[in-house]
C-alpha positions as CSV (number, residue, x, y, z in Angstrom):
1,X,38.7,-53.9,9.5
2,X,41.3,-55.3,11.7
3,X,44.3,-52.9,11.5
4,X,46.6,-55.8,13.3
5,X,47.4,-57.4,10.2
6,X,47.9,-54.0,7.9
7,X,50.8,-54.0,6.0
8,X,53.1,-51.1,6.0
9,X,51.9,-50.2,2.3
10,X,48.3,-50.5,3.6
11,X,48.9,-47.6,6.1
12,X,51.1,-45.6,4.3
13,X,47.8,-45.7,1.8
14,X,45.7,-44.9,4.6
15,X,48.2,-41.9,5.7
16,X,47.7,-40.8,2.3
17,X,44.0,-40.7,2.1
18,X,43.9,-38.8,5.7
19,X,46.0,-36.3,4.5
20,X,43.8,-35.7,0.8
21,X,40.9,-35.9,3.4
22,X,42.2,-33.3,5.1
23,X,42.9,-30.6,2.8
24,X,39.6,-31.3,1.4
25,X,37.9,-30.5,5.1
26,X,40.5,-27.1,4.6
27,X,39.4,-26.7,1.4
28,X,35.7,-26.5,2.2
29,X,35.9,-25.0,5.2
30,X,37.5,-21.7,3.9
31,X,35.3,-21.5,1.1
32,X,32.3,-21.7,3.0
33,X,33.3,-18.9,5.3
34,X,33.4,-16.6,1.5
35,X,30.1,-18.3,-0.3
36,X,27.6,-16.1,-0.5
37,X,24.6,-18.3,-2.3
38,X,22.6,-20.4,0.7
39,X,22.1,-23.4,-1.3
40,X,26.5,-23.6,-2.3
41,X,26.9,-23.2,2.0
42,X,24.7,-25.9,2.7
43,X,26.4,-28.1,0.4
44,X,29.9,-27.0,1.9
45,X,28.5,-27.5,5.4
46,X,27.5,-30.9,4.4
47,X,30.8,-31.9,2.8
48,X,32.7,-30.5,5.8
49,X,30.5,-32.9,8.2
50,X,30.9,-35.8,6.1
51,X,34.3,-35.3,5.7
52,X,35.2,-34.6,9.5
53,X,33.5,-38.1,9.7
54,X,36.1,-39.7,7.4
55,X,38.9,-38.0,8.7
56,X,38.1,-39.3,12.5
57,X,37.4,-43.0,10.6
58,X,40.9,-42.9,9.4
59,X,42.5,-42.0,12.1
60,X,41.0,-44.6,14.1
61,X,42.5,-47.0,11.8
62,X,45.9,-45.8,12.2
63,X,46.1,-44.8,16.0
64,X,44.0,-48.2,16.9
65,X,46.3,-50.5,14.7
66,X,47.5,-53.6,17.1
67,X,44.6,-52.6,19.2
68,X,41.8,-55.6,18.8
């Protein structure tokens, strides 16, 4: 995706989704520190991986914008 040609509506979307994204990562990070059952930590590890992930992606596209 070239970010030089985002509109201001495109990252204010994109600012949006980062900050859902990030309470999510909050979200899941907190519970997995009180789960008890092995199977529901695993899937909370996962989910705080995956989501780290998207959370670095979109920030690349905000902090990188102009940049190509």
């Amino acid at each position: 995706m070239n970010t030089k040609y985002m509109g201001l509506h495109e990252t204010h979307e994109i600012h949006e989704l980062l900050m859902f994204k990030n309470l999510c990562l909050t979200k899941a990070t907190a519970m997995g520190a009180l789960v008890q059952d092995q199977q529901l930590k695993d899937m909370l590890n996962s989910d705080v991986t995956a989501t780290t992930q998207q959370v670095q992606r979109l920030q690349e596209f905000i902090t990188n914008r102009g940049v190509q």
